[in-house]
N, C-alpha and C positions, 0 to 999 in steps of 0.2 A: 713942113710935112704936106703931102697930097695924098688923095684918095682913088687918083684916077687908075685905073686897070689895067694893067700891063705885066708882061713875062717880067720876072726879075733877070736882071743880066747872069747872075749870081749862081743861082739854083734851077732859071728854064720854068720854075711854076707858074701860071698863072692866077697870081695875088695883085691883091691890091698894093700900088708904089707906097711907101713909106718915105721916103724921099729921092730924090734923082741930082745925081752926080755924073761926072762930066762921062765918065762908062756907060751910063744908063739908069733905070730905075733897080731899087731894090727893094724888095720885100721885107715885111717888118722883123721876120725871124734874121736875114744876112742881116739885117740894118744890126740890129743888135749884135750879134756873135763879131761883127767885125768892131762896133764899140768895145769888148771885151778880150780883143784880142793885142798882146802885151808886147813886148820884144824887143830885139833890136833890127833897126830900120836896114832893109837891103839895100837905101842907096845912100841912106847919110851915117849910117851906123851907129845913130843914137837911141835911148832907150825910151821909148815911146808907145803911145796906144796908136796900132797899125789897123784902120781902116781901109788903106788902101793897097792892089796892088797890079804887078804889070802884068802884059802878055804872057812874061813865061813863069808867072806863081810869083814870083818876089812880092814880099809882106815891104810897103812902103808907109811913114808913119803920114799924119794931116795933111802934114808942113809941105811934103816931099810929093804929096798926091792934090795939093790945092784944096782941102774938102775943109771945111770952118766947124764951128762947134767941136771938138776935141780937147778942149782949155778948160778945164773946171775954173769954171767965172765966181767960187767959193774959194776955194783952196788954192787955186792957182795952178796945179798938177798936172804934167803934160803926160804921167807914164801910170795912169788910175785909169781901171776900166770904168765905162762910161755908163749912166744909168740911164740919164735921157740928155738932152741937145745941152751943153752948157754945166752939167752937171756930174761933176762923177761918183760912181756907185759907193764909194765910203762918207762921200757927205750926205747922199740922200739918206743913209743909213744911218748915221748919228743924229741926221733930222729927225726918225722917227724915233732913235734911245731918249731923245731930249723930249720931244711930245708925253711920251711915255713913264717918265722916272720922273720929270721936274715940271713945274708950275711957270717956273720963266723960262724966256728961252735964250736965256745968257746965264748958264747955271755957274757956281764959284762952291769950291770950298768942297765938302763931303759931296752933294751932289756932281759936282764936276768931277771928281775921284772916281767916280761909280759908272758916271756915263763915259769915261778914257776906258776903264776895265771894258766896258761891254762892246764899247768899239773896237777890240782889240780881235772878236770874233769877225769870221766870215760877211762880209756885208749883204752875200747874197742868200745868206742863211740866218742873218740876224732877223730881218722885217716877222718868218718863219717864226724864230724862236719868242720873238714879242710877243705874236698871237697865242703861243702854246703853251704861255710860261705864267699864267694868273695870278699865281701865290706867289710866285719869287718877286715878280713886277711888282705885286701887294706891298712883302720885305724890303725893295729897294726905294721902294718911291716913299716909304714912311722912313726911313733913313735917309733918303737924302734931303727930306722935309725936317729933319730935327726931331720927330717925332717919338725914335723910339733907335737903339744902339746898333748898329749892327753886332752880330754875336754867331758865334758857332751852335748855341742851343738855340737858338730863332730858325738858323738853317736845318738844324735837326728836327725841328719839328715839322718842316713841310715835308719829312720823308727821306729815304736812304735811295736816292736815284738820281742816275748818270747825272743830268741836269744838274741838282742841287750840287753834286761833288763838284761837277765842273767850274761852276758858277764859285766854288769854296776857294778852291785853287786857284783861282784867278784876283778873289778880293783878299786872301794872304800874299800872293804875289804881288800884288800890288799896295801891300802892306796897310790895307785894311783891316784887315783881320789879323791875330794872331796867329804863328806858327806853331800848329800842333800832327803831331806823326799821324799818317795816315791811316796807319793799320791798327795803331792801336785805337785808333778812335771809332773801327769798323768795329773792332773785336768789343770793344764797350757797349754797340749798339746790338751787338749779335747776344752778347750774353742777355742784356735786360730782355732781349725777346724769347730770348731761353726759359731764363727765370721765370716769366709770366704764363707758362707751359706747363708749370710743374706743380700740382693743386695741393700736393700734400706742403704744409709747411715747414715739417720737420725736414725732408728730403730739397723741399726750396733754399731753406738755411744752410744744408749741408753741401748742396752747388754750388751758391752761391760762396760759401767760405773757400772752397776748393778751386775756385774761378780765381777769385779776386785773391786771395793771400799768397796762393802759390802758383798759378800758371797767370795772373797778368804781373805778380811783382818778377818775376823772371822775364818775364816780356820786356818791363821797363828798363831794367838792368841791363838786358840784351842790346834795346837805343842806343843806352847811353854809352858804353862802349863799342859802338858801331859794327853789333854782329848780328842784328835783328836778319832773317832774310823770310823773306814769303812764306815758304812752306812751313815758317816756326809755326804762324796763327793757325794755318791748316790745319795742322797737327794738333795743337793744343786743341781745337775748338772739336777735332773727331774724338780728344781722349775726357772734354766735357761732358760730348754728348754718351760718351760710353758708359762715364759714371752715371749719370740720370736715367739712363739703358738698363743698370745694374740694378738703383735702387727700385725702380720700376718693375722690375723683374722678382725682386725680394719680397714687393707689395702685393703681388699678385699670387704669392706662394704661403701670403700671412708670417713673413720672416723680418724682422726689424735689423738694423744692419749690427746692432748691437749685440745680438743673437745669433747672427751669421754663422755659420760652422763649417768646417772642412766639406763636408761631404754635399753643401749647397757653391760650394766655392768650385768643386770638381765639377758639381755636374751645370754650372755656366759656362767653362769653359769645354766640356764635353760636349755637349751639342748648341743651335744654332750657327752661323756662321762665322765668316772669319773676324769680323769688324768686332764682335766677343774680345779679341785680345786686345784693345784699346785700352778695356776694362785695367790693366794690369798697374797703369800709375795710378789710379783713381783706389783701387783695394792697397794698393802699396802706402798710399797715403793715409789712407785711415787708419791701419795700422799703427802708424807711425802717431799717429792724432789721438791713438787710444780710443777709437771712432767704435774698436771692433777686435776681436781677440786678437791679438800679437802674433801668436802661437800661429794663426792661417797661415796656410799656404801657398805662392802662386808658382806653378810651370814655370818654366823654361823658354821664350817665344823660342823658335830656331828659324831666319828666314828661310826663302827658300833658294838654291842658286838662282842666280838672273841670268835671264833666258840673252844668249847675242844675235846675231845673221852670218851667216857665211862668208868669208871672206871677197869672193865674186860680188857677191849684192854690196857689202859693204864698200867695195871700189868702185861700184856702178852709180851708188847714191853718190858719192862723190864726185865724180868725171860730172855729175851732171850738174851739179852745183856749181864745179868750176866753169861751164861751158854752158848754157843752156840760157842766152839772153833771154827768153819767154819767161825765167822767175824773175821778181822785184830781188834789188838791190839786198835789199833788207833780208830776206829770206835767205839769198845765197849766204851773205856775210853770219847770220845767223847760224844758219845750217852746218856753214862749213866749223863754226868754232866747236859745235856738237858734235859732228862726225870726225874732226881731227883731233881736235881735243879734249874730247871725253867733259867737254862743260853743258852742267846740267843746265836746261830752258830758264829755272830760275834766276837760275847766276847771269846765263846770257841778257834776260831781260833786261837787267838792273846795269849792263855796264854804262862808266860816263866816258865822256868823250876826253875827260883828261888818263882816263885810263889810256889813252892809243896816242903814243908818239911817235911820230911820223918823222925820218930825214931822209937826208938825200942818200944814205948807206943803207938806212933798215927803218923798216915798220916794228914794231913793240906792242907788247898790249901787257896791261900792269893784270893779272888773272889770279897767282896765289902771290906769297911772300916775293917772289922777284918777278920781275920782269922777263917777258920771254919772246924771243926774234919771232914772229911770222914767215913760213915760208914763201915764197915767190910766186904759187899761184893765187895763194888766198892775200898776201900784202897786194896787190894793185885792186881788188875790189873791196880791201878797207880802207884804202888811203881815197877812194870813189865816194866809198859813204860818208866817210867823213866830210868831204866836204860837200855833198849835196845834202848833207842835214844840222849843217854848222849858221845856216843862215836862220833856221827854227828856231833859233834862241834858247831851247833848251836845251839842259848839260846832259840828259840822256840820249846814246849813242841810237838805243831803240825807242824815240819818242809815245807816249799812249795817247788817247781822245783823252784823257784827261788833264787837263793843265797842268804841270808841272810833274807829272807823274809818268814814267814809263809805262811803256806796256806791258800787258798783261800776262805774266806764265803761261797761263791757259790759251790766249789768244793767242799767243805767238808758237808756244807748244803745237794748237790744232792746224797753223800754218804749213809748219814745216812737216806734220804728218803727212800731209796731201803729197809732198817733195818726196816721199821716203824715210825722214829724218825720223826715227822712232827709239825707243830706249833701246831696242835692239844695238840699233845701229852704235849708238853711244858706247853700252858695253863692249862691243866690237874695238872702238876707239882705245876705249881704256885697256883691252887685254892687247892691242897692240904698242901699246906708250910700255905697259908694263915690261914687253919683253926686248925694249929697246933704253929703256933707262931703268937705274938703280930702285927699287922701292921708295930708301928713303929721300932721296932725290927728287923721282918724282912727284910724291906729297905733297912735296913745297912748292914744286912749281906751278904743278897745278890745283893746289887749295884741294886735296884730298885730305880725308881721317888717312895718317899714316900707319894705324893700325888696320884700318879696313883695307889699303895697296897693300900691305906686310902679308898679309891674309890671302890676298886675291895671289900675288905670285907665288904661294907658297900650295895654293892650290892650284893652280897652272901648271907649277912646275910636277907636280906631283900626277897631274894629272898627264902631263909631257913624257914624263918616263914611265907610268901604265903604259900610253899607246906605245910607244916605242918597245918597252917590254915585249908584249904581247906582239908586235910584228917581225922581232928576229923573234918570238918561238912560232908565229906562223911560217918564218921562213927556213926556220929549222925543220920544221916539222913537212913539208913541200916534200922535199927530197924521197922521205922514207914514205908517204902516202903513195908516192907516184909508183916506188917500187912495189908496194904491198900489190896494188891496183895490177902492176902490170906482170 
């Protein structure tokens, strides 16, 4: 390294040299970005860290440009960004897991499990995450000291955040820890903060029963025969809080729910808003529980039709999804299973990558009960995803920031709003699948309620022959106006 002053060949600033190669000096910021930059070599075409390169932009690796220090003199590694001269950026980064977690610096056994997990993150975001992470550092280093288990309730106690999960998922992956579902282990932590909300006792006891006996043991059941999906917890946890809503509501009117009558039953769901009909398993249940008279009453919900887009917009969102290199991968591929195939953000989230097989005749994607061909504009940017995210290691087709866990409905949902991709749009999808295949047909192929497609064509259709109706008597009726008129 030198100090002396000089333009960098590089960038033209005048900094100070950082060191000087046979081009000239460069400055400490190229010094660096050209350590970090990866690839393969433009004249030996192997995969190397490319510090160097020629007149006309060609990225040349050490070997190929003469420049020394590029060898991680630890690991041995020719193709590891570099952190400093001799060193590359994932052993400097395990230097400091290992300062960090363990006492020696030749860890074995539970501590060496722990410092492989954390090296498995970003190297140039780990050093970052050491300084910012004092309680989990606290968790790991008295575990990897013997001192105390690691445990899913040790990690619950520093808190329900990004961090923590991330951190969970990577020491079950790594078979640390026990596998346990994720969402059920959210909705456990959501209820105890519910619970501890609710000051009347008698109204705490009756949540709580109504949590735990009947909307998490359906939860469980849902696992184990593999039909849990996202928006189950959703839902359960808005028809919780409706119940607590209710009895809260009873409280404040001097009504015990055991005293409940019709005409307090009517007038909750007569006024306030809509999120009132939540209420409707929560009184259904206690009935049922002899919680409250039998005899009650509830409505009828009726939704309301779902609003589509016009057909024009609905081909525009499209054309642009198939054509519009400016969105990520992810988004189009996304986008387009929503707008062509009526699959809800949910569903799209969660697909795995054995769901989509790929030959050399057809792309597939496994979506309800059979398997179904992708068309040929949307098959060439899955069989793309596919393999630029097959080297992630993980079996989710749409990976999340959380280890092992796709991403997120929501996150991905707000994504593809920005594109156009709206529930509009969807319903659009599905009223055209509908009037291109069978009802019960389509059902199955695409993981619809076959009663709720039964229903949707049966009002399309219905609704196909009004307008039609009504336009040969507009055009019956043409003729004779035109005469009256004239």
């Amino acid at each position: 390294m030198t100090s002396a002053v000089g333009g960098c060949v590089r960038c033209a600033r005048d900094r100070p040299a950082a060191c000087r190669w046979a081009e000239g000096p460069l400055c400490s910021n190229c010094y660096r970005a050209a350590g970090r930059r990866v690839g393969d070599c433009d004249r030996c075409g192997l995969h190397r860290v490319l510090p160097g390169h020629d007149d006309t932009g060609g990225r040349w690796c050490a070997g190929c440009a003469n420049i020394d220090g590029f060898v991680c003199t630890r690991c041995g590694a020719v193709d590891e960004p570099m952190s400093t001269i001799g060193v590359c950026a994932r052993c400097r980064a395990r230097n400091h897991v290992v300062v960090a977690i363990c006492d020696d610096t030749e860890p074995s056994g539970t501590a060496l499990a722990i410092v492989n997990v954390l090296c498995t993150r970003s190297p140039w975001t780990l050093h970052k995450w050491l300084a910012n992470s004092p309680d989990l550092i606290a968790e790991l280093r008295a575990a990897a000291a013997g001192r105390q288990e690691l445990s899913h309730a040790g990690l619950d106690a520093l808190g329900d955040t990004r961090r923590v999960e991330h951190l969970r998922q990577l020491l079950v992956a790594a078979g640390l820890l026990p596998a346990r579902h994720h969402q059920l282990a959210l909705f456990d932590r959501w209820c105890q903060r519910l619970f501890a909300t609710i000051d009347n006792i008698a109204h705490r006891q009756t949540i709580t029963t109504f949590a735990t006996w009947h909307h998490r043991r359906r939860l469980a059941a849902a696992i184990d025969n593999g039909t849990l999906k996202p928006a189950s917890t959703r839902g359960t946890r808005r028809h919780i809080r409706a119940g607590r809503n209710f009895l809260t509501w009873l409280e404040h009117r001097d009504v015990a729910l055991a005293d409940c009558r019709q005409a307090d039953i009517d007038r909750w769901f007569s006024t306030g808003n809509t999120t009132r009909w939540s209420a409707l398993g929560f009184i259904t249940w206690a009935r049922s529980q002899r919680l409250c008279d039998r005899r009650l009453q509830v409505p009828i919900y009726r939704s309301a039709t779902p609003a589509t887009v016009g057909h024009d917009h609905h081909v525009t969102v499209v054309a642009r999804l198939l054509h519009d290199d400016t969105i990520t991968l992810t988004d189009r591929v996304a986008g387009l299973l929503v707008a062509l195939y009526a699959q809800p953000v949910t569903r799209v989230s969660r697909l795995r990558h054995d769901a989509i097989v790929i030959t050399d005749q057809q792309v597939t994607a496994e979506i309800g009960a059979e398997r179904i061909v992708l068309d040929d504009p949307i098959a060439p940017l899955v069989t793309r995803l596919v393999a630029d995210s097959a080297h992630s290691g993980s079996p989710w087709l749409f990976p999340g920031v959380t280890a092992g866990q796709p991403r997120s409905a929501h996150g991905l949902g707000e994504r593809l709003r920005r594109h156009g991709v709206s529930k509009g749009v969807r319903i659009a999808a599905f009223h055209d699948l509908i009037e291109q295949v069978p009802a019960t047909v389509l059902a199955e192929l695409i993981d619809y309620n076959p009663v709720v497609v039964a229903k949707r064509a049966e009002a399309l259709a219905a609704q196909w022959n009004t307008t039609q109706h009504c336009a040969s008597r507009s055009r019956a009726a043409q003729p004779k106006m035109s005469l009256d008129r004239a």
